[in-house]
Structures are given as structure tokens and as C-alpha cells.
C-alpha positions as CSV (number, residue, x, y, z in Angstrom):
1,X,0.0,0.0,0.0
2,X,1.2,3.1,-1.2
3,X,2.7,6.0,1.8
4,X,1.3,8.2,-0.4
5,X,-2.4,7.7,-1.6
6,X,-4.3,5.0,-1.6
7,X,-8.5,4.3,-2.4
8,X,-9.1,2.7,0.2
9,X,-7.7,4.7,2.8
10,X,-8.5,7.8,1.1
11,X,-12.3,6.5,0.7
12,X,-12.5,5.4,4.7
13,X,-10.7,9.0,5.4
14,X,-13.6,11.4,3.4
15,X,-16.5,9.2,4.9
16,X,-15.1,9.4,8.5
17,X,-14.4,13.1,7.9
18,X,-18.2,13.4,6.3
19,X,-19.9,11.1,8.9
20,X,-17.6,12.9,12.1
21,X,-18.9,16.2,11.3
22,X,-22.0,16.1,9.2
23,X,-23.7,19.4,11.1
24,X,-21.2,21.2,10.3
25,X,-20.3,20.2,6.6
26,X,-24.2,20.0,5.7
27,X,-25.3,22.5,7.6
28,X,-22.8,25.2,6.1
29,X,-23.9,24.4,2.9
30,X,-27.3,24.4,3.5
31,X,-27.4,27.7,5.0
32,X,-24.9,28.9,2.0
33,X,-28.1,27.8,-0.3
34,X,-30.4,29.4,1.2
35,X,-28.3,33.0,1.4
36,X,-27.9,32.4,-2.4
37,X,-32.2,32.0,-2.3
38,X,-32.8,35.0,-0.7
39,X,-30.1,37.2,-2.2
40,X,-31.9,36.4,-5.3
41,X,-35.0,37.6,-4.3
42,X,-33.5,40.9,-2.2
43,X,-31.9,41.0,-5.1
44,X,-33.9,41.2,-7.9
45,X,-37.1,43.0,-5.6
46,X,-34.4,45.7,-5.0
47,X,-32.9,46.2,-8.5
48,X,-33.5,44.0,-11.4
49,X,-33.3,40.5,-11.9
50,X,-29.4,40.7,-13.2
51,X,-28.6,42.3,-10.0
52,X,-30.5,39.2,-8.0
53,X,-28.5,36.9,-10.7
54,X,-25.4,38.3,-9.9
55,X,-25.6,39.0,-6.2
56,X,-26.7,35.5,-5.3
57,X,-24.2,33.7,-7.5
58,X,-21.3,36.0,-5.5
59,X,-23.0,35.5,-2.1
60,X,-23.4,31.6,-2.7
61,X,-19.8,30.5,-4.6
62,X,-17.5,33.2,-3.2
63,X,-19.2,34.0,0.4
64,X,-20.6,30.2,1.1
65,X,-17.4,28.4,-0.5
66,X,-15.0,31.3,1.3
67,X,-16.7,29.9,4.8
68,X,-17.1,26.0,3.9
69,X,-13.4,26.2,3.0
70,X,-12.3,28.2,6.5
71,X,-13.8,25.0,8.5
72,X,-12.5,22.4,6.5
73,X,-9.2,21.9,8.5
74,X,-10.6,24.1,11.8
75,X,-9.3,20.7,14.2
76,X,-6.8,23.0,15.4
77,X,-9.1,24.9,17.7
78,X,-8.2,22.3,20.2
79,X,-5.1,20.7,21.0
80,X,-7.5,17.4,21.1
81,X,-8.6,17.5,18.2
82,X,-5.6,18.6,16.4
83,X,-3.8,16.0,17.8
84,X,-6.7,13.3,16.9
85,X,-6.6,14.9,13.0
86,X,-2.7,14.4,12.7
87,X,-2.4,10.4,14.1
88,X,-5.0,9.6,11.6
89,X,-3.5,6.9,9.9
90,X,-3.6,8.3,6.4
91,X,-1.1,10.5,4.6
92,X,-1.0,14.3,4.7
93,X,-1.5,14.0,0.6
94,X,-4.9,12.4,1.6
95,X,-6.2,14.4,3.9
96,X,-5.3,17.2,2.0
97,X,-7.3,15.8,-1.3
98,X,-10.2,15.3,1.6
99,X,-10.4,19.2,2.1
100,X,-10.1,20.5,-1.5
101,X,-12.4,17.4,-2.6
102,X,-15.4,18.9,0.0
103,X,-14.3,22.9,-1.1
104,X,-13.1,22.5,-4.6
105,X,-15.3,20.1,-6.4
106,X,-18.3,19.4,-4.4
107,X,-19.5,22.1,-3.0
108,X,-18.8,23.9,-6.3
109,X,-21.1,21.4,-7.8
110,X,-23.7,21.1,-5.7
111,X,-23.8,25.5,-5.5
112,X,-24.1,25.6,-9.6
113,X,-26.8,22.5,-9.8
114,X,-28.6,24.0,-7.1
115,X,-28.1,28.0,-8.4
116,X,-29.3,26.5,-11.5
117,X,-31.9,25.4,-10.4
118,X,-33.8,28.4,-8.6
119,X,-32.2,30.8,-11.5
120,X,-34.5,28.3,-13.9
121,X,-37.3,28.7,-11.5
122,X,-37.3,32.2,-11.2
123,X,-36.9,33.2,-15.2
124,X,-39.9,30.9,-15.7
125,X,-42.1,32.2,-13.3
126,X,-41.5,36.0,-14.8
127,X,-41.7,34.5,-18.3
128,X,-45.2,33.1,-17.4
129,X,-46.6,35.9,-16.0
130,X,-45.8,38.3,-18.8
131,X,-49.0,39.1,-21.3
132,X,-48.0,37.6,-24.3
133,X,-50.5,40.1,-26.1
134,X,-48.9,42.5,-24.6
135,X,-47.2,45.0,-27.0
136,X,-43.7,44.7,-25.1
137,X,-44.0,41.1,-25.0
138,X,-41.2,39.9,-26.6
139,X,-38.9,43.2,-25.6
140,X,-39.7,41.9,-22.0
141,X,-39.4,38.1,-22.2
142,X,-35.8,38.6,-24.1
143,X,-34.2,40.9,-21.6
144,X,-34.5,38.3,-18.9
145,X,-32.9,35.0,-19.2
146,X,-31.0,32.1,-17.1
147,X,-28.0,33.1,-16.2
148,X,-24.8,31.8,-18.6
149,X,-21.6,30.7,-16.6
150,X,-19.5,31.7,-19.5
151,X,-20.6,35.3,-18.8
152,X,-18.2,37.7,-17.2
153,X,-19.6,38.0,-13.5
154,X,-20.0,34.0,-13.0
155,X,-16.4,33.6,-14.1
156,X,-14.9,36.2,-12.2
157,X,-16.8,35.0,-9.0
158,X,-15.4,31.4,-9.4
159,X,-11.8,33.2,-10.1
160,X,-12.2,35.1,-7.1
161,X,-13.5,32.0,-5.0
162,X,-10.7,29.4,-6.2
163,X,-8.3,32.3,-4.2
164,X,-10.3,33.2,-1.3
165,X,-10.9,29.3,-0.7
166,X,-6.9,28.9,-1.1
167,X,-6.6,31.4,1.8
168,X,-9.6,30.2,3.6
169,X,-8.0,26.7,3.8
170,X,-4.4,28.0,4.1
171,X,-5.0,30.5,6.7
172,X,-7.5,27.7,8.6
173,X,-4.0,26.1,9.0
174,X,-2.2,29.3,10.7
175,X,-5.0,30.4,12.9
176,X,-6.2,27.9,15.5
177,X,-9.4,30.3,16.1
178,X,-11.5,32.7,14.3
179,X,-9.8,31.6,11.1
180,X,-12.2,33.4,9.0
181,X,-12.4,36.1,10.0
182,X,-8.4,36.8,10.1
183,X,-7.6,35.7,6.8
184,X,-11.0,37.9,5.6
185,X,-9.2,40.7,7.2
186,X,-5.7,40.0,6.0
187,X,-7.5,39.5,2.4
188,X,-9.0,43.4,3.1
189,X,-5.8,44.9,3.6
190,X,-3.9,43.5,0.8
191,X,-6.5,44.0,-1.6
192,X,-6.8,47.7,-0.4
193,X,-3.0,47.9,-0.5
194,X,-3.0,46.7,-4.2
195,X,-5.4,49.5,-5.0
196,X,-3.9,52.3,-3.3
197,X,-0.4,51.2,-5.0
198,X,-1.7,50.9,-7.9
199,X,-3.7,54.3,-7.8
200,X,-0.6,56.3,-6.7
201,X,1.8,54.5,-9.9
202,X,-1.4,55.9,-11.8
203,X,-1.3,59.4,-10.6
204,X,2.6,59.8,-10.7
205,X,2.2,59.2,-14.5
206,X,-0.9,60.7,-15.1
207,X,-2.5,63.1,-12.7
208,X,-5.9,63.3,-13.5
209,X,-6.1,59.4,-13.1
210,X,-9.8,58.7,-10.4
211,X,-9.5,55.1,-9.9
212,X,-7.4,51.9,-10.7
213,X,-8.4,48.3,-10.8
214,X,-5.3,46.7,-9.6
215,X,-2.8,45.8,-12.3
216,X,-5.2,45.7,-15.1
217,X,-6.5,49.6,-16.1
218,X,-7.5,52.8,-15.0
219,X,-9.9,55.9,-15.5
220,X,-8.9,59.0,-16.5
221,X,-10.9,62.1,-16.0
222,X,-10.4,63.8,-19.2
223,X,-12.5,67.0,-18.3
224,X,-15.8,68.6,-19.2
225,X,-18.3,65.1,-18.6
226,X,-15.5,63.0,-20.1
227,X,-13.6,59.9,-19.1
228,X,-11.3,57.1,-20.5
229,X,-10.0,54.1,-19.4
230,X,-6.6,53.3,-19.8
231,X,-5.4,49.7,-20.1
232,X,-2.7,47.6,-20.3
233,X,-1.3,45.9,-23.4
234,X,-2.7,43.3,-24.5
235,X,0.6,40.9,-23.6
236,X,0.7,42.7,-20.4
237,X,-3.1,42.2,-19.6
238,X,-2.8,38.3,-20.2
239,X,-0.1,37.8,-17.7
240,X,-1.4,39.7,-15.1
241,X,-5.1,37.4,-15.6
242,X,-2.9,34.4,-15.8
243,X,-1.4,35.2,-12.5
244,X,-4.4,36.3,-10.7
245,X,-6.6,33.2,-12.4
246,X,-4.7,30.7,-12.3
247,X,-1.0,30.6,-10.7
248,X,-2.2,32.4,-7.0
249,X,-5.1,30.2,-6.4
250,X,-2.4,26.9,-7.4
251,X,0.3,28.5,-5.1
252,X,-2.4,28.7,-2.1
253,X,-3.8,25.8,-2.7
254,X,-0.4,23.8,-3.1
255,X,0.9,26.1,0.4
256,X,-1.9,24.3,2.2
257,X,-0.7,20.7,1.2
258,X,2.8,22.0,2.3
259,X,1.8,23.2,5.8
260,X,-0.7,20.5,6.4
261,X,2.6,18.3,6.2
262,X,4.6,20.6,8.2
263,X,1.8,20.2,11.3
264,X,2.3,16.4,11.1
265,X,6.1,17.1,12.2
């Protein structure tokens, strides 16, 4: 049997950790669902139904994954159960794979089956009660539909939650209490840091500059009701996606494995 993985062990390690805390687990996600239900509904009563779209898809796979993930590997809060979690006989590899198995994949796919789900629900019920004599019938059933996950806002919020969840789980590892809410902090400061560099590089070069998003462009008052946006190069612009998409989620991800072994020592 392999030091290293193995099915079996792996398979008795994800049901003992599914079965040991299933309040927990279920309940999180359960309660993550139903924040994404009513955000919908606040959502679309208090502005249209993009803005319930895309303020329950945010609240559900970045706010609900963001917590799920900050409780995954919360055994630490105790020196019993931190000690019971390491002399588990299965490697750090597995029990690793556990955590970004529950955050990473399952969660993620029981969030878009079930957002899916009330999104259909909702765009049917408006569909049905339009008038279809009504002389805006087909202006009004067009600009509502189900929500794509190829559009900007759903891939952006699973971008954003692949690095929050990295953190989430990483900073789970660091902080033996209120996990969440320290890394969620730390997460604050750093992004406001990034924003205020950014915005004072801006200004240097151009002084009219009025905001920044980090890294990637920035708006320039030109005078008189007029504005541009300034962006990077098209090479530029990749690399800095391909860093904040894909290569800082990995790393956090990856630095959980490597400090998950480093508490086994």
C-alpha cells in the first residue's frame, strides 16, 4: 500500500471526515443555499433580476465556498482535536485531497446545480406571467434569461472564490481560532493595498487618473463630462489574468498541502 495515496484509505478517510462532522459540513452548505435564495429575491425585488443573478451567484460560490473552505481543517481549535486529526492513519497527501475534494469540487457542484436550479425557476415564473398580447412582449421576455456561466460576473466570482478558498483553507492552517475572520481581514488589507499602489503609480504618470483596478486599467478624467479608461497591453493584460486566475489560487492551494505536512512534524 502506497505512503502516499491509496483508495481505500483515502475512501475510509472522506467518509469518517463526512460522517464525524456532518452538522457542520451539511449545515454550512445548507445555509450557504439558502443565502444564495434569498439574495436572489432581495436582489432582484431591489434592483432587477441581473442584479438578484449576480448578487446570489457571488454571495453563494464566493461568500458560502470562502466559509465551507475556513472550516474544513478548523481541528486546530483544540489541541485534542488537532492531535486526533494528525495520528490519523492516512497520509498528509490524503487528507489534504479530503479538504479540497469537499471545497473544490463538491460544494462547487452542488452550488451551480442548485443556483441553477432556482435561476430556472425564477426566469420561468417572470416569463409566465408576462402578457404575451402585450405589445412589449417579446422586448420583456428577451431581456430576462437564465443566467450563462460563461458570462463575465460568473467567471470572475469562481476566479475570485478558487483564491479566497486557497486562503480560507491555508490561513485555517495558521489560525487555530476565528480563522475566518483573520484571513478575511488580512484579504481586506492586501487588496486595499493593491489598490492604493496601484492608484498612486497611476497618478505619478498621469495626474488626472480617479480610480485603478489593480494591475489591469485605470480611469482618467479627461474633463468637461468626459472619461477614459486606460489599459494595459494586451501581452501585459494576459499575464497579469494568468497570474491572478490561475498561478495564486495553485500556489495557495499547493501552500496548504505544504503546511498541512509541516503540522504532522
Amino acid at each position: 500500500m502506497s505512503d502516499i495515496f491509496s483508495f481505500r484509505r483515502f475512501g475510509l478517510l472522506f467518509k469518517k471526515t463526512i460522517l464525524e462532522r456532518p452538522v457542520q459540513l451539511f449545515g454550512l452548505t445548507a445555509l450557504s443555499l439558502a443565502l444564495v435564495f434569498f439574495s436572489y429575491l432581495i436582489g432582484k425585488a431591489l434592483g432587477d433580476f441581473e442584479s438578484g443573478q449576480f448578487a446570489s451567484f457571488i454571495v453563494g460560490i464566493v461568500g458560502g465556498g470562502s466559509f465551507l473552505a475556513s472550516m474544513v481543517f478548523n481541528y486546530f481549535s483544540s489541541n485534542a482535536m488537532g492531535s486526533s486529526f494528525l495520528t490519523l492513519p492516512a497520509s498528509h497527501f490524503e487528507k489534504w485531497l479530503c479538504g479540497v475534494l469537499i471545497t473544490g469540487v463538491i460544494y462547487v457542484v452542488v452550488f451551480l446545480l442548485f443556483y441553477r436550479a432556482i435561476d430556472t425557476m425564477f426566469v420561468s415564473i417572470y416569463h409566465n406571467g408576462l402578457d404575451p398580447n402585450g405589445p412589449f412582449y417579446k422586448q420583456l421576455y428577451e431581456q430576462v434569461g437564465i443566467l450563462s456561466y460563461d458570462d463575465y460576473v460568473p467567471q470572475k466570482g469562481i476566479h475570485i472564490f478558487f483564491i479566497f478558498a486557497g486562503a480560507m483553507l491555508l490561513g485555517s492552517l495558521y489560525f487555530n481560532r476565528v480563522g475566518f475572520i483573520k484571513v478575511a481581514l488580512i484579504l481586506c488589507v492586501l487588496w486595499s493595498g493593491l489598490y492604493l499602489i496601484n492608484l498612486l503609480i497611476a497618478k505619478s504618470m498621469i495626474p488626472n487618473t480617479e480610480n485603478a483596478l489593480p494591475f489591469l486599467q485605470a480611469y482618467i478624467n479627461a474633463g468637461e463630462r468626459k472619461s477614459g479608461v486606460i489599459t494595459l497591453p494586451l501581452g501585459m493584460a494576459r499575464t497579469v489574468t494568468y497570474i491572478f486566475n490561475y498561478f495564486l489560487p495553485a500556489s495557495l492551494w499547493l501552500l496548504t498541502l505544504q503546511r498541512l505536512r509541516e503540522k504532522e512534524f
